[in-house]
Every structure is written in C-alpha cells, then in structure tokens.
FIVEXNU-473083 format. One line per field, with one value per residue (C-alpha): residue number from 0; z negated, y, x negated. Coordinates in Angstrom, 1 decimal, padded with zeros to 4 digits, always signed. Layout:
<rs>
seq = c(NUM_...);
z = c(Z_...);
y = c(Y_...);
x = c(X_...);
</rs>
This chain:
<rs>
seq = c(0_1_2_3_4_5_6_7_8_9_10_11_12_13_14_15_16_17_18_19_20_21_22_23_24_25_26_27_28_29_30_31_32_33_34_35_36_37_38_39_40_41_42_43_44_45_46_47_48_49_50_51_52_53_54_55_56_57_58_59_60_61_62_63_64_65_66_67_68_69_70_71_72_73_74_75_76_77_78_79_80_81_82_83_84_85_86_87_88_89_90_91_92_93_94_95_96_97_98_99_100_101_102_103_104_105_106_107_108_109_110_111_112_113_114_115_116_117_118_119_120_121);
z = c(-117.5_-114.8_-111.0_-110.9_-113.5_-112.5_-109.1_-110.6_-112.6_-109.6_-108.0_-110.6_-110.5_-106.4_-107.6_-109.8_-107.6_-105.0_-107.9_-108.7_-105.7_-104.8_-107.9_-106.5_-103.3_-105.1_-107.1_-104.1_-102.3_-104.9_-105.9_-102.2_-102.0_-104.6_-103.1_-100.1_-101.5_-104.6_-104.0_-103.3_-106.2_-108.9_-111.3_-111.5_-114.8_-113.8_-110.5_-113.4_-115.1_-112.5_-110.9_-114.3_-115.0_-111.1_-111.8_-115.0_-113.4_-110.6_-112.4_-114.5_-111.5_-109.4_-112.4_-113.1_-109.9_-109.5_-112.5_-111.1_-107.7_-109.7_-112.3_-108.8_-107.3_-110.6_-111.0_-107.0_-107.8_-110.8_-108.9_-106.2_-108.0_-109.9_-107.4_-103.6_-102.8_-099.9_-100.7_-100.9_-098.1_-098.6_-101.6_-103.2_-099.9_-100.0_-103.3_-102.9_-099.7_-101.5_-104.0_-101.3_-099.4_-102.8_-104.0_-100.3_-100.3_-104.1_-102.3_-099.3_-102.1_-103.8_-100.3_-099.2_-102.9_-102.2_-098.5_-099.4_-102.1_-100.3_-096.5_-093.6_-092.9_-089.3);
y = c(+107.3_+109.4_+108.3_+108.1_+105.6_+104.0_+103.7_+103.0_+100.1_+098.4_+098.7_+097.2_+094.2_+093.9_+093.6_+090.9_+089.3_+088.9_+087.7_+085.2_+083.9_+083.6_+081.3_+079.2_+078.5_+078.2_+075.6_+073.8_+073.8_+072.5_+069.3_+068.9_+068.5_+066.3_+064.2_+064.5_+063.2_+061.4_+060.5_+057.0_+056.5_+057.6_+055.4_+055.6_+057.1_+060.1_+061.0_+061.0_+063.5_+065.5_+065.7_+066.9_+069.5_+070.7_+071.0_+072.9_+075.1_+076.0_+076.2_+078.6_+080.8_+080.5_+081.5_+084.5_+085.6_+084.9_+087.1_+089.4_+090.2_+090.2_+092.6_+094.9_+094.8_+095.9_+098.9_+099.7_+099.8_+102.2_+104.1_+104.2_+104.9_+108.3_+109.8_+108.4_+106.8_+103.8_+100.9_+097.4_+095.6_+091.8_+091.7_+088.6_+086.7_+087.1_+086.6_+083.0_+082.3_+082.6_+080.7_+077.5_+077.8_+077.3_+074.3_+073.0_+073.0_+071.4_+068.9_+068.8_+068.1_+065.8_+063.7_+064.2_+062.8_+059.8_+059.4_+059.5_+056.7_+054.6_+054.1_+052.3_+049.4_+048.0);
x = c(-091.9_-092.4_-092.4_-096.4_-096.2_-093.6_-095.5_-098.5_-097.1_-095.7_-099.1_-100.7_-098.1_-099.3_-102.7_-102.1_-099.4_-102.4_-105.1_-102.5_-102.1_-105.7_-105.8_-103.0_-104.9_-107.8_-106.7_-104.7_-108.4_-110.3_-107.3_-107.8_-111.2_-111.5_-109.0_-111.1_-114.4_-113.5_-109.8_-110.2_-113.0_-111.2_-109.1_-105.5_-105.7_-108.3_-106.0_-102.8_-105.0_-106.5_-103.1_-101.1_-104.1_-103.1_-099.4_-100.1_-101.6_-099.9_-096.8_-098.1_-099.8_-096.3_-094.6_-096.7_-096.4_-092.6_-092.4_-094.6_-092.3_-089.5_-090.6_-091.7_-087.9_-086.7_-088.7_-088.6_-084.9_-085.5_-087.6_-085.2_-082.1_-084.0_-086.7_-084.5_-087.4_-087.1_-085.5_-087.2_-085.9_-085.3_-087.7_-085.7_-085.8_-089.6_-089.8_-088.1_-090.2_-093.5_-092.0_-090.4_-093.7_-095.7_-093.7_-094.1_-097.6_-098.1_-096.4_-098.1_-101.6_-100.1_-099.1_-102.9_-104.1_-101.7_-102.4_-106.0_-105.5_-103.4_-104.7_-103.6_-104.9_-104.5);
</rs>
C-alpha cells in the first residue's frame, strides 16, 4: 500500500469513528426520552426489553468504534515507522477515554430509566 492509502484508509476509519458515535448518542437520546415520557408507563417487562435492545446496541456501536481507533493507531504506527510521519500522541489513552466515558454514560441512562421508574415519594 502506498502512504496515500494508507492515509486514506485511516481517514476513512475517522469518518466512520464519528458516524459511530453519532449513533451511540443517538441511541442514548432516544432510551432517554422514552424513559422521559413513557418511563413510568411502561411494564416491567417492556423496560427489560427496551433496555436489552439499548445495550445491544450500544455495545455493538462502542465496539465498532473501539475497533475503529484501534485499527487507526496501528496503521499511524505503520505509517509512521515507513514514511517518518508524526507520531500519534496518546491515541490508546483516548481511545480508552471514549471508551470509560461511553460505559459511564450507558450507566448514567440506565440510572435515569430507574430514577424515572422508581420516584421519591415525600
């Protein structure tokens, strides 16, 4: 492969990165909102469902795009290593930020869901 490739495959993994994380909030907003505004209607057995249908997916997306960053520091270092191009400076401690701060937030959605459900009463 030759370094425009290369570079042009990495680019195309930023791309996707950033499409896959669009989906990720996406789907965070739209478990919200229906926690939101249908939270406390719903039967135990739909939140079970709507809830297992959210992890799926977000697994999958935070995955995809774990696999994605991963699959850029690689090549940067490939690219780096034959052409002396810059180095990627603390690309595994962003990659494992975006992933912490992902699993934070599924959390954060699934304590809204059961704050939502459960309420304080005074």
């Amino acid at each position: 492969m030759t370094e425009y490739e290369l570079l042009d495959l990495v680019g195309t993994w930023k791309a996707d990165t950033v499409s896959n994380g669009t989906s990720f909030i996406s789907i965070l907003f739209a478990y919200i909102l229906a926690a939101y505004f249908a939270g406390a209607k719903l039967t135990r057995s739909q939140v079970v469902i709507v809830t297992i249908l959210m992890l799926w997916h977000c697994s999958i997306t935070l995955f995809q795009i774990q696999l994605n960053m991963q699959s850029m520091i690689e090549y940067h270092e490939l690219i780096r290593a034959e052409w002396s191009a810059p180095a990627v400076r603390n690309g595994m401690i962003m990659k494992w930020v975006i992933v912490i701060g992902s699993v934070i937030s599924i959390l954060a959605t699934l304590y809204f869901m059961w704050s939502v459900r459960h309420p304080k009463t005074k």
